[in-house]
Structure formats: structure tokens, C-alpha cells
C-alpha positions in Angstrom: -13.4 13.3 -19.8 -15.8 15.9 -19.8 -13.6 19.5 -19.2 -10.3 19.7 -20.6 -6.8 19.7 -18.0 -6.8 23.4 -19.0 -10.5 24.3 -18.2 -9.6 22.0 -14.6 -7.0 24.3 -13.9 -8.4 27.5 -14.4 -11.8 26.2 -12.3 -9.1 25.2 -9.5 -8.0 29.1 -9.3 -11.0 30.6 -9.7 -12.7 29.0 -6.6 -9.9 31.1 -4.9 -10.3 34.4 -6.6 -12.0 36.4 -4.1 -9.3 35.3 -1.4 -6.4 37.2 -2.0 -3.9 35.8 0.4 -4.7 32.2 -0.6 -4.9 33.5 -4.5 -1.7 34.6 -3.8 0.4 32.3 -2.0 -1.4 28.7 -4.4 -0.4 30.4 -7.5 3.0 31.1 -6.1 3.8 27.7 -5.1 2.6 26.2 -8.2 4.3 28.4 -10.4 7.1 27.7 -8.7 6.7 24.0 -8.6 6.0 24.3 -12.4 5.2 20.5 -12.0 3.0 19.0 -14.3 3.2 15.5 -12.9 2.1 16.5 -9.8 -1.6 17.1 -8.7 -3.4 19.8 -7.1 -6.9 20.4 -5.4 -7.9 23.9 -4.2 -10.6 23.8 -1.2 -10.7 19.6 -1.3 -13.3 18.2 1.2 -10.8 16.3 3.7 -11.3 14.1 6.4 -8.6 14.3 9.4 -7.3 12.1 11.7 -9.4 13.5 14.3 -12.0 12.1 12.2 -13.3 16.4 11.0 -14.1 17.5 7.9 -13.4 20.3 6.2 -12.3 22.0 3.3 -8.4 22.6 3.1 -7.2 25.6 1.3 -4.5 23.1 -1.3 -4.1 19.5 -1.5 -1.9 17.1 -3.0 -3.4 13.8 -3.2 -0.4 12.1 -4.9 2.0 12.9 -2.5 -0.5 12.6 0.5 -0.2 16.6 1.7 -2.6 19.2 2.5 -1.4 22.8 2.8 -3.4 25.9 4.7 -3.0 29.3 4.8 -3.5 30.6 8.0 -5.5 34.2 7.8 -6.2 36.1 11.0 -10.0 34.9 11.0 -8.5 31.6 9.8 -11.1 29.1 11.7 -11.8 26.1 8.5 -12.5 23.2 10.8 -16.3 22.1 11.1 -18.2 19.9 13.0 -20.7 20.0 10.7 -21.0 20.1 6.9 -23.9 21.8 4.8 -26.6 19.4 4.1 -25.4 20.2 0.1 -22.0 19.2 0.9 -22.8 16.0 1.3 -22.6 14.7 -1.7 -19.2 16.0 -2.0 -16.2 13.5 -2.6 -14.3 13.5 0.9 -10.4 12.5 0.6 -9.3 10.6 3.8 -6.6 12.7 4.6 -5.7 10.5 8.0 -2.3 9.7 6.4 -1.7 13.0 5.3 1.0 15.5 6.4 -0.5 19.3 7.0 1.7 21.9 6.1 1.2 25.9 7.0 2.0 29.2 5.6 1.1 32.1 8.0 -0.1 35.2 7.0 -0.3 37.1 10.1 2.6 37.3 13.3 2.3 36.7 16.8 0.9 39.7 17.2 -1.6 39.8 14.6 0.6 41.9 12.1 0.6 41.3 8.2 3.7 39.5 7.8 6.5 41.1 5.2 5.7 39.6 2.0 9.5 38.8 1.2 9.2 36.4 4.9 5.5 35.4 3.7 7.4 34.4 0.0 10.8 32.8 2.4 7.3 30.0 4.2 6.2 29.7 0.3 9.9 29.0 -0.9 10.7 27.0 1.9 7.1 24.9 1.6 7.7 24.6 -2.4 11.2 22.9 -1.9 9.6 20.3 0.9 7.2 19.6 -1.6 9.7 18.8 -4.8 11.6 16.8 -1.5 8.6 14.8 -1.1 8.1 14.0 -4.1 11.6 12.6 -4.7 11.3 10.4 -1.8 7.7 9.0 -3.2 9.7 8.5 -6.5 12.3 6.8 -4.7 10.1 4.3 -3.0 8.0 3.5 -5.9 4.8 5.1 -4.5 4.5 7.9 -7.3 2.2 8.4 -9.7 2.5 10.7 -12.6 -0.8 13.0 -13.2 -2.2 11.5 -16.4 -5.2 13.7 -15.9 -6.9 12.1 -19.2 -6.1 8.9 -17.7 -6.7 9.4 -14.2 -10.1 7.6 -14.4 -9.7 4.8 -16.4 -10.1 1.4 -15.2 -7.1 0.0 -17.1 -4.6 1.6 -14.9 -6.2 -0.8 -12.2 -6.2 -3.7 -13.8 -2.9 -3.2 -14.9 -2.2 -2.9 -11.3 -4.1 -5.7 -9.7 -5.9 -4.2 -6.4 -8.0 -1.0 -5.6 -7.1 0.7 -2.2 -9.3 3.3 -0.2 -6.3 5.5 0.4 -5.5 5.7 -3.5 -8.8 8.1 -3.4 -9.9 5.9 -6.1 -13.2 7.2 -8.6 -14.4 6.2 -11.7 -16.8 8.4 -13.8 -18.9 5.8 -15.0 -20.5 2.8 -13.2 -19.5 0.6 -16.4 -15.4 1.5 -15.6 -15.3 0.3 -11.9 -17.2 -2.7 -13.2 -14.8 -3.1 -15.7 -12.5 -3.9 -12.4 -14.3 -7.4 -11.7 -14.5 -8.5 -14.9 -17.4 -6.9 -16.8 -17.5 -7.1 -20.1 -20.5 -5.3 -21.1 -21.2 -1.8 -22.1 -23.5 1.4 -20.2 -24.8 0.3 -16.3 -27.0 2.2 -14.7 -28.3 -0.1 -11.7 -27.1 0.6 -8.5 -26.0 -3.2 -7.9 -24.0 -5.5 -9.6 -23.5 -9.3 -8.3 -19.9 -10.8 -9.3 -20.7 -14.3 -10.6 -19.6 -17.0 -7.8 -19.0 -14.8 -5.2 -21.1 -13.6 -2.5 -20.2 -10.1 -3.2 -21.7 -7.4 -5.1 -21.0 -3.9 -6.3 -22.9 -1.1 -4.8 -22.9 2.6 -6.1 -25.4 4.3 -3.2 -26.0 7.9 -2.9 -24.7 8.5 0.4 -27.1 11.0 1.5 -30.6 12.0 0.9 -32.8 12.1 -1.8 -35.9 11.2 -3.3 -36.2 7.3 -1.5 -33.0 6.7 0.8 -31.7 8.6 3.1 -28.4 6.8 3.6 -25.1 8.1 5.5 -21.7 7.5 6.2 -20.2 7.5 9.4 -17.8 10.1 9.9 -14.7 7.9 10.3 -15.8 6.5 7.1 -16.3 2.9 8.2 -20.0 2.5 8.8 -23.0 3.1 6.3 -26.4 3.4 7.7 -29.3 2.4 5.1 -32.7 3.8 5.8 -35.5 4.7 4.0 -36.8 8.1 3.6 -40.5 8.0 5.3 -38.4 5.4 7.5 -40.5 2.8 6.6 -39.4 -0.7 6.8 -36.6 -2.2 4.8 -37.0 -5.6 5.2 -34.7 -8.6 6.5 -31.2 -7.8 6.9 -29.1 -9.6 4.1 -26.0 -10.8 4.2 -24.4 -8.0 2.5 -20.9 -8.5 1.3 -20.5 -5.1 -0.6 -17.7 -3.5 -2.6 -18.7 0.1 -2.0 -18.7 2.8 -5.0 -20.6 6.0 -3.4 -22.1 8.5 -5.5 -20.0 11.7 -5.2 -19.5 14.9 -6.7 -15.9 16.5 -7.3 -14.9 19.8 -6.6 -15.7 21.0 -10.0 -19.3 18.7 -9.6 -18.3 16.1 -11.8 -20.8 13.1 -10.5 -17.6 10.2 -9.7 -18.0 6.8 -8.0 -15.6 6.9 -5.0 -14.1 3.8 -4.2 -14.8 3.3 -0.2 -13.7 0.0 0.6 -15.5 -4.0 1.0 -18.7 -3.4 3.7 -20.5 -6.6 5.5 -24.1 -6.0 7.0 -24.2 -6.4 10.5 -27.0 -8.0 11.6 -26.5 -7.1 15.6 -26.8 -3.4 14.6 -29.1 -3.3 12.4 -32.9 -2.8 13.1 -36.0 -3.3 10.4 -35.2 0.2 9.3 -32.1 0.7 9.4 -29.4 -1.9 7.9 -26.2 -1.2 9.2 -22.3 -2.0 7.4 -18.8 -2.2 8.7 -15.9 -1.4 6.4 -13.9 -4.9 6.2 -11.3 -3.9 3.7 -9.9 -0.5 2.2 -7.4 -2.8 -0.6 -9.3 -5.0 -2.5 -7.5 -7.5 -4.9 -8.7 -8.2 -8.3 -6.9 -10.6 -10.3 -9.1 -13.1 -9.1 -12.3 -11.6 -10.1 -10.3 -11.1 -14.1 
């Protein structure tokens, strides 16, 4: 791991620190939670169900929640992110439940901070709600942040699933997932022996010879070259998809994003086009 949970937390607040109202009503709630089991994200690149991206003010990945704090010039949803965004991890968020705390009334008044405190008290208890239920159903997962990227807790587990916001921090650990016994990888595809498949780790947007994207639903990469010269024949890609991302604190992470096929219909000389196939991936069989 290369910051402490400590230095992770402290980053987390300080991304916040010149917005008082969110300052103020994040380090409430997780004070008040006082839950180290459970994760959060401040200003975590999203995706919605409306298929928009954009940065949400606190998330909870474990317990699939986003929270916003609605400020009078509150406008976060974009069409469009900033070219250097893109190589931001995005959390599909299209199972998610959204949850507000509103800063301003009807008519555009500050609230009273004992009813703006009555939304954070009220938001804190669904929260510790949701997370019983979770715990109930067996879809819980303790924070283990020293743990959170290791490839053991997969194995252990026996399939990899898109909406797990999977990432490893080295191209060796999601190897490590089909079987790999060896030790630093630094190619940006692996073949699994008797298969058809391979592991791919592509930077997702541009830079100094690709300039590859991701669709904004998340289920179709477009390959092209830079200069858009020509790639070549379309393959019969069959690839387990690990994109090169950055976390919020620009950590470099491979985000698991699911099993893409090459279409060959779509496709053109330079541009190869895949479809997402799977978002949970078994792999006992590949052990």
C-alpha cells in the first residue's frame, strides 16, 4: 500500500476543505457514524443510471450509496469531463441509491443548522440501517483498507464482478486471479494458457500511441491509434478488461471492467471495436 489508512483519510477531507458546507456536513456524518468498517470516498467519479458522470460530493461503495449536498449554485452533473479526468477511476453507480442533504429552502434561505443537523442525523441513521440490512443478507464487506487490493480476497471468493468496483495496484495481483504464478508484469497483455482469452490493462484514453475510449455506458471500448493509422485485421478478441486508472488520491489502479469480444461488424481498419459480454467473471477454473 503506498499511503497509510490515516494519510487516506486526511487526503479524503482535505479535497473538501475549501467547501464549507460539504466540510461540514461529511465530517458530521462520519463522526457520527464512527464506523471503521465502512468506506468512504469524497468527490468519487460516478457514473449514473442516466449513463452521466460526475463527481458526487460522498460515496459509499460498500453499501452501494452516494450522498450530495445540495448548495444554492449546486449544478455537479456534466456532460462532459476534463480531458485530465479521464484517466480517473469511474464507479458505476447505476445500482446505487442517491441520498440528499439540502442546504438552502424553498426560497433560497440558509437553512437552520439544528434542521440542516435533523437531514444529517436522519441520513446517518439510514446509513447504519443500510448497512444492517447488507449484513443481514451477506452482501457486506468489512473495510480492510490494507487488504482491500489483494488478490487473495478473490480467490478466496471465486469470481470477480464489475459492480464490486474491483482494482488491483499491480498488473502481477489481477494476474494472480487466473492462475499466475510468476512475479513483476509490466506488458499490457497476458494470454491464459488454453483459453482464447487474454488479460488486457489498456490506458483508456490518450497518450503517446493509442488513443482508446470507453463508451459512456461502459460497455464498448474503441481502439484506435493516435495518428489514426491503421491497426490491422480485427482479432478475435476475447478480453478480460483491467483499465488503467487513477484513484482519487492518483494512485495508478487496474479497474476491473468486465470480459470484452471484438466485434468485427463495427469495427473498421482503424478502429477495433468491443462489447462488454460479462461484468462477473468466474475463476476457479482458470486456478
Amino acid at each position: 500500500m503506498k499511503i497509510t489508512k490515516d494519510e487516506y483519510i486526511l487526503r479524503n477531507f482535505s479535497k473538501i476543505k475549501h467547501k464549507k458546507w460539504e466540510l461540514y456536513v461529511i465530517t458530521r456524518i462520519i463522526h457520527l457514524l464512527n464506523d471503521p468498517e465502512i468506506e468512504f470516498v469524497c468527490q468519487q467519479l460516478i457514473k449514473t443510471p442516466e449513463n452521466k458522470k460526475y463527481y458526487t460530493d460522498l460515496c459509499f461503495p460498500q453499501l452501494k450509496l452516494y450522498c450530495e449536498i445540495d448548495e444554492l449554485q449546486h449544478s455537479k452533473i456534466s456532460h462532459s469531463i476534463a480531458d485530465e479526468d479521464r484517466m480517473r477511476e469511474i464507479i458505476d453507480a447505476s445500482e446505487f441509491k442517491e441520498k440528499r442533504i439540502k442546504i438552502f429552502d424553498e426560497n433560497l434561505n440558509i437553512k437552520k443548522l439544528e434542521d440542516i443537523n435533523y437531514e444529517i442525523d436522519s441520513l446517518v441513521q439510514f446509513i447504519i440501517d443500510r448497512k444492517r440490512k447488507f449484513v443481514l443478507s451477506n452482501n457486506f464487506y468489512k473495510w480492510d483498507y490494507y487488504n482491500k487490493y489483494n488478490p487473495e480476497n478473490f480467490i478466496k471468493r471465486g469470481y470477480l464482478d464489475v459492480q464490486d468496483n474491483i482494482g488491483f495496484l499491480y498488473i502481477k495481483d489481477a494476474l494472480k486471479c487466473f492462475g499466475y504464478k510468476g512475479g513483476h508484469y509490466q506488458k499490457a497483455i497476458w494470454k491464459i494458457k488454453g483459453t482464447k482469452k487474454s488479460l488486457w490493462f489498456p490506458k483508456l484514453y490518450e497518450n503517446k500511441d493509442w488513443n482508446n475510449s470507453l463508451s459512456m455506458d461502459l460497455k464498448k471500448i474503441e481502439m484506435k491509434k493516435r495518428d489514426d493509422s491503421i491497426i490491422g485485421d480485427v482479432g478475435e478478441y476475447q478480453w478480460i478488461v483491467f483499465a488503467h486508472n487513477k484513484d482519487f488520491l492518483g494512485q495508478i489502479i487496474y479497474k476491473f471492467l468486465g470480459e470484452f469480444h471484438s466485434s468485427k461488424e463495427s469495427s473498421t481498419e482503424t478502429c477495433h471495436v468491443l462489447f462488454r459480454k460479462k461484468t462477473k467473471i468466474s475463476i476457479n477454473e482458470y486456478l
